[in-house]
Residue, then its C-alpha position, 0 to 999 in steps of 0.5 A: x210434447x203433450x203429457x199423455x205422450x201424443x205427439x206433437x202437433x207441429x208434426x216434427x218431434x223437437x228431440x234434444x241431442x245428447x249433452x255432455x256435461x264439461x266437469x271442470x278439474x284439473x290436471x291433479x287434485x288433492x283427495x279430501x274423502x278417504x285420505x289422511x290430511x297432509x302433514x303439516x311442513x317443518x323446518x329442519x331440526x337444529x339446535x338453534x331452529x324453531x318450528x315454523x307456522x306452515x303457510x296459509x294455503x297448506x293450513x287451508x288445505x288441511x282445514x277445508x279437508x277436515x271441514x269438507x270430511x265432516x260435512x259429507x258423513x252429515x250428509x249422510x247420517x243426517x245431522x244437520x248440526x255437525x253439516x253446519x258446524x264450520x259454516x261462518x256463523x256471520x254469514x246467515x245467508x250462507x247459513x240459510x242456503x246450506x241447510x236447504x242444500x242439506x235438506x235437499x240432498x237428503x230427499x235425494x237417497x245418497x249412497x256415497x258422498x264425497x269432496x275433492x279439493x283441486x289442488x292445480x286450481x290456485x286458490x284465491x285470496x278473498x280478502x273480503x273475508x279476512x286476510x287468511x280467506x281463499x277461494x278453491x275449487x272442490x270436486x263433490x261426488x254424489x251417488x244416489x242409492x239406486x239410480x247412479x252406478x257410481x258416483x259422479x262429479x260436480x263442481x263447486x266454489x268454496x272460500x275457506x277462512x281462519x277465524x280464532x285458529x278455527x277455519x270456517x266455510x264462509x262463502x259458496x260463490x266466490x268462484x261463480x265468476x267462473x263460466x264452468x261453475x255458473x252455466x249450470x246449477x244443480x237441482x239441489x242448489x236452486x231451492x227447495x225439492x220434491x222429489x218422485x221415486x219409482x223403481x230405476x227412477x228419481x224425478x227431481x222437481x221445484x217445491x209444490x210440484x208433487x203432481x207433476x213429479x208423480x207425472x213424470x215418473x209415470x211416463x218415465x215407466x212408460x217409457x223404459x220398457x222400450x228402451x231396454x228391449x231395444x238397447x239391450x242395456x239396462x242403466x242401474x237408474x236415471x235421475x229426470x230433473x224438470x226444475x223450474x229455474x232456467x239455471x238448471x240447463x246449461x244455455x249450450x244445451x242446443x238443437x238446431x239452433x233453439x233452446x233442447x227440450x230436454x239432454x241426457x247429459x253424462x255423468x262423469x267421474x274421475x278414472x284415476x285416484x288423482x282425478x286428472x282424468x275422467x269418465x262417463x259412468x251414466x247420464x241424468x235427463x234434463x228436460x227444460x224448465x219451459x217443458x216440464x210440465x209437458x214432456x211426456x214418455x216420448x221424450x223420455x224415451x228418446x232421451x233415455x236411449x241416449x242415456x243408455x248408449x252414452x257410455x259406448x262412447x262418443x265417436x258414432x255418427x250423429x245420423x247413428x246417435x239421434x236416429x237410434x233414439x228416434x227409432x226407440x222413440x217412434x216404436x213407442x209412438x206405434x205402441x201408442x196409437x200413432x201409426x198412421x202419424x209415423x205412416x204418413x212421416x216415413x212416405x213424406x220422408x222418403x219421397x222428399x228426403x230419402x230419394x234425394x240423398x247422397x251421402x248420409x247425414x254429416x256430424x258437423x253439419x247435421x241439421x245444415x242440409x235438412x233442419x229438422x227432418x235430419x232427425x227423420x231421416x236419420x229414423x229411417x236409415x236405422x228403421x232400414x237397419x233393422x229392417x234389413x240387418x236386425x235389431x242385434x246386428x244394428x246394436x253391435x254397429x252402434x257399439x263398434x263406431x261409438x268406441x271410434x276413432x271417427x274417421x270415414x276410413x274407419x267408419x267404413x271399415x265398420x260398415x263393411x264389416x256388420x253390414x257387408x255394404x260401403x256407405x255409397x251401397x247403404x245410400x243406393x239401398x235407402x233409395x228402394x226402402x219403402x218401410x217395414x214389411 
């Protein structure tokens, strides 16, 4: 993808599917923004009974939920001083990481900030950091002012420590072990930031990468137009992160078998006080590191569609999901200047692909019968559909089979109540398109 938005020259567009980012948290947690801390146990009042000490990890909870409290109101009234207060002062390198986090967050334009302790994650003793250290695990939600409908959840790995009767944050990594927590590293955790506003976006890149932040944002204008006429949704913003650390993009985030060019990764957040359950509230666009530079508005598109749709659900088909965002993608193209290029595609895929298919593309095998031209002839079953059936009609298809179940009974029960047509039809009918009027 070049970074005027041509296409790509080996004649295929390389489009990432849509990612879900896993948060990690479990069954219940203990609520550390917005609640009191818990009071401290108590013996039984006898004439002959003291009060006793409450045990480490209920004086650790109480302390990390001070600590985490004080920690978010400095991200966001800025006061680096009291965001390091309870940070060991031993540890400078710990020191050294949180002001560049503080930093960071701060350039992002946070609306709400806030820190969870799971309380079903036992915690773990660190006996590295003194006899009372113990490693939790903390849900932050993070909200950026214009960009994110809601907040959304991250995990992170803290190790807490009384020193003196004052407990102090004196690790960040001691959980890091943990899969969940080191697959993927957010933006504002891999050095210091730059950072491209424009109105519904926020780019995020790596320090001396203003250019192609201002670059990014451009195409990202560019491109939304398209997806909000065609999805006829309208996300409250999108956050881009084109960071130049591989650990900004989770090694499962695959396509066809190669690394994505870029996801549209799901926003989560907890759907109950307890955070026992969550809920997609938006995506962000992560493009990888190796295509930061070159990515352009074609991409963004097909990712920004993806973004757009996410929250629907995840039970439409594959074929549905990667070929509406084609659809967008190429209707951008057109506008572009590439119409003879997606001319050219859409008779090769028909003649090749399109005449010999049988039943539409599997979700679990989708790039098993057709490698990479699963996303072309997914772009033209849609193109199809809205050719026939109108782009409201295709919408309401979309949101139907999204909200699920997945099953081909009720896939077809769909089908047959937005298109009037079964599966075995709309295949019969795909063989007679010859593109749009």
């Amino acid at each position: 993808m070049t970074t005027d938005g041509a296409r790509p020259t080996r004649g295929r567009l390389w489009i990432a599917i849509a990612a879900v980012l896993a948060i990690a948290a479990a069954a219940t947690t203990w609520a550390v923004a917005g609640r009191d801390d818990p009071p401290a146990g108590s013996s039984a009042a006898t004439p002959t009974s003291t009060v006793s000490e409450p045990p480490v990890e209920e004086r650790m909870l109480a302390g990390a939920g001070a600590i985490l409290k004080t920690r978010a109101a400095a991200v966001l009234t800025g006061r680096l001083s009291q965001y390091l207060q309870y940070v060991d002062p031993a540890n400078k390198k710990l020191r050294e990481r949180d002001q560049q986090v503080f930093a960071n967050l701060r350039k992002l334009g946070l609306s709400r900030l806030s820190y969870q302790v799971d309380a079903n994650w036992a915690p773990e003793v660190q006996a590295q950091h003194g006899p009372s250290a113990r490693a939790v695990r903390v849900l932050m939600l993070i909200q950026i002012a214009g960009i994110d409908a809601a907040p959304r959840a991250t995990g992170l790995g803290y190790t807490f420590a009384e020193r003196d009767g004052r407990w102090l944050l004196v690790d960040d990594d001691d959980l890091a072990a943990e899969a969940d927590l080191k697959a993927y590293r957010e933006p504002w955790d891999l050095g210091a930031i730059e950072v491209a506003r424009r109105p519904g976006v926020l780019v995020v890149v790596p320090a001396g990468e203003r250019g192609n932040a201002e670059r990014l944002a451009r195409e990202s204008q560019a491109a939304i137009p398209i997806v909000r006429s065609t999805t006829r949704r309208v996300p409250a913003g999108i956050l881009v992160i084109a960071m130049a650390d591989n650990r900004s993009m989770d090694p499962e985030w695959r396509t066809g078998g190669h690394p994505a060019a870029a996801v549209a990764a799901h926003n989560f957040a907890p759907a109950n006080p307890e955070a026992s359950e969550f809920k997609v509230v938006g995506s962000r666009v992560v493009i990888n590191p190796g295509q930061r530079t070159r990515s352009g508005r074609l991409l963004l598109a097909h990712e920004f569609t993806h973004a757009a749709m996410g929250q629907l659900g995840n039970s439409a088909p594959t074929w549905l999901v990667e070929g509406f965002a084609m659809y967008v993608e190429n209707r951008l193209a057109a506008q572009n200047g590439y119409e003879q290029e997606l001319a050219a595609e859409r008779r090769t895929l028909l003649r090749e692909k399109i005449s010999a298919l049988v039943v539409l593309p599997i979700d679990g095998v989708f790039h098993g019968d057709y490698d990479e031209d699963s996303y072309g002839v997914s772009w033209i079953i849609v193109e199809y559909l809205v050719t026939k059936y109108g782009q409201a009609a295709v919408n309401s298809l979309y949101a139907d089979l999204a909200r699920g179940p997945d099953a081909p009974a009720v896939r077809e029960q769909v089908l047959r109540k937005h298109l009037k047509s079964s599966e075995t039809a709309l295949v019969a009918a795909l063989k007679k398109y010859d593109g749009p009027n």
